[in-house]
C-alpha angles and dihedrals in degrees: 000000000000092000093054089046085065090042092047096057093048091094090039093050094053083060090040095067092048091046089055098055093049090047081060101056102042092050109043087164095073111106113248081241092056085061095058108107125223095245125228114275094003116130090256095047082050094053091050097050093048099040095049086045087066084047090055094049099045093045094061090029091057095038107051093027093120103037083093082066118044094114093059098046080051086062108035092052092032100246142134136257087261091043098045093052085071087088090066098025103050090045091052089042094052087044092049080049094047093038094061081057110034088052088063096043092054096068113106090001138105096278090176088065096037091062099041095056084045093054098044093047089043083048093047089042090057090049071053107055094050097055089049104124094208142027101255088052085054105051093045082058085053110038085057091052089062095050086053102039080062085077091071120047106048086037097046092055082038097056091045096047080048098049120017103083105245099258094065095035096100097056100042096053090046087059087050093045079044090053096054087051093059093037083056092047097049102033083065104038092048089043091054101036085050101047084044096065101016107022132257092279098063087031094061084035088061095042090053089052081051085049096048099042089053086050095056086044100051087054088055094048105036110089119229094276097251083218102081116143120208124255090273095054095051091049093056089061086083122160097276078061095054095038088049098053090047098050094045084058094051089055102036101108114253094018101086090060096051094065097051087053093055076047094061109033099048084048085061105045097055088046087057097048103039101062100029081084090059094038088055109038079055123087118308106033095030091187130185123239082241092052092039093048097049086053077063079076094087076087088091085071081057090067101042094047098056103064091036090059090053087047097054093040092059080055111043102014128269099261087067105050088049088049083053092040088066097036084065100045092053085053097053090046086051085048094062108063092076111119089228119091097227087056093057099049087042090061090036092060086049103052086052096056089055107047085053089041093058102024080062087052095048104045097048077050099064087046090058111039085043101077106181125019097028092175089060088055097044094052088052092047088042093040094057090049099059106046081053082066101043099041098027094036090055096039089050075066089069103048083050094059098041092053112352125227101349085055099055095047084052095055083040097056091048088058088048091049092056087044094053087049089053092043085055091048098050085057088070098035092056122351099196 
């Protein structure tokens, strides 16, 4: 994997350096210091990695810890499936909220504090959020986690594009995306194993103090961002600038597509995986929270995927491994609707191959074909893909209650087809 994750960033890199020569002309007022980069393998290379690694992993932790339990939130506040997917939905629709303006914000700050104090509220909000006697109570908690949550994600691509010299990019961001893979996985198996023997209160209560401790964790270890711009310069990034930025990437061609196909496909995935928990705790599986959380470890194809993507798409061009990315996620949804279990985790562990596969694909993308403001581009992609989880993920509830499982393969498979059209026409807009 770690090899992969090197071989990964090689096609990035090429755009980085680019990247770097334009970020110093279009900021003079940068000191000569602030254009040094943190080299590969150096101590301070080693504490990034591992510190937005920690970020990676509270962050999903944090965010999808209640998804395993659905079902029982559904019964202990008297809800639906659809009703009960309001915990996850309403927290990624807030961060994809947070995330198109936190993005902007991050330029020319302290993007190391703005991510710590992210991650500790989000932490305290999710404590929160399991002592909440009543559903209202809980979704605000949530709903604020979200907001805060936002601080992590734009500005963590942001601070290593900033930072990690170009050559070791690739890697780097392949052990953050990696992080967000485990935090995901774990944040659902924990969730699942603990509710099992101790309820879903003390179970979220032990995943914030997790998500504490890493945050506390991830300040000692960042080091102060060596890119800091002084208070005029910050001034000068008003609204027209960030209008601006936004409406040049709209524009910019590919990336628009791009951004409905994180759209889809993460609208997809957390379908998938919302209301898999209901479909197999049900006749004729009858599985326990502890069984259906330790299926959540198909996100380990989550961290292998990521850097392999990077890798294949150095070698046959990024437009065909996307193409790829999706082909396998339609298989794995296909895959689920066999009636044997094996069959079911086997398309689940597909489908999640696939969405990394091409979510990896997708995200380093953005980065390339966006050539000055990245974190302008990054809010918009990430943006995008998180609203597909909070408004797809809550209509395939929907699906699910009109015609259960069959149904919601059936609204799936149109996404994917729309994402497979996108991934085709990217191919045109830009082959590399």
């Amino acid at each position: 994997m770690w090899q992969a994750g090197r071989q990964a960033g090689e096609q990035v890199n090429k755009v980085q350096s680019s990247v770097s020569q334009w970020r110093t002309m279009q900021n003079p007022s940068l000191p000569p210091a602030a254009r040094t980069w943190v080299e590969s393998g150096s101590p301070a290379y080693r504490r990034i990695s591992l510190a937005l690694f920690l970020a990676g992993f509270a962050t999903f932790s944090l965010l999808y810890c209640v998804q395993p339990v659905l079902p029982e939130l559904a019964q202990a506040f008297g809800l639906g499936a659809a009703g009960s997917s309001f915990a996850l939905s309403v927290s990624t629709g807030c961060l994809a909220a947070a995330i198109f303006i936190a993005g902007a914000l991050s330029e020319g700050r302290d993007k190391r504090r703005l991510m710590f104090v992210s991650m500790a509220l989000a932490a305290l909000c999710n404590l929160a959020a399991a002592l909440a006697p009543t559903w209202g109570l809980l979704l605000a908690a949530r709903a604020l986690e979200g907001v805060l949550l936002g601080g992590v994600p734009a500005v963590a691509m942001a601070y290593l594009s900033d930072e990690i010299h170009p050559r070791g990019l690739g890697f780097s961001m392949g052990l953050y995306v990696g992080g967000t893979a485990f935090g995901g996985m774990a944040g659902r198996v924990g969730m699942s194993a603990l509710a099992d023997q101790f309820g879903w209160r003390v179970a979220m209560g032990t995943l914030s103090v997790m998500g504490l401790l890493s945050a506390v964790g991830f300040v000692f270890l960042l080091p102060h961002s060596q890119r800091a711009v002084s208070a005029a310069a910050r001034t000068s990034l008003g609204l027209q600038y960030h209008f601006g930025a936004w409406r040049t990437h709209l524009k910019t061609p590919g990336l628009l597509p791009l951004f409905l196909s994180g759209f889809a496909l993460m609208g997809v995935f957390v379908s998938l995986f919302n209301y898999a928990g209901f479909r197999l705790a049900a006749a004729p599986y009858g599985l326990s929270q502890t069984q259906i959380g330790l299926i959540f470890c198909v996100y380990l194809f989550g961290i292998v995927a990521s850097p392999a993507a990077g890798a294949l798409a150095d070698r046959w061009g990024r437009a065909p491994v996307l193409v790829g990315g999706v082909a396998l996620m339609g298989t794995g949804v296909v895959l689920t609707l066999a009636a044997p279990l094996l069959a079911v985790i086997a398309g689940i562990a597909v489908l999640t191959f696939g969405f990394f596969v091409a979510h990896a694909v997708a995200s380093g993308w953005v980065g390339q074909l966006a050539l000055q403001s990245k974190g302008h581009a990054s809010s918009l992609y990430l943006l995008a893909y998180y609203l597909g989880s909070s408004v797809l993920g809550s209509a395939g509830g929907w699906f699910w209650e009109q015609g259960r499982w069959p149904a919601l393969v059936a609204f799936s498979m149109a996404l994917l087809v729309g994402a497979m059209a996108l991934a085709l026409r990217l191919r045109r807009l830009a082959p590399v």
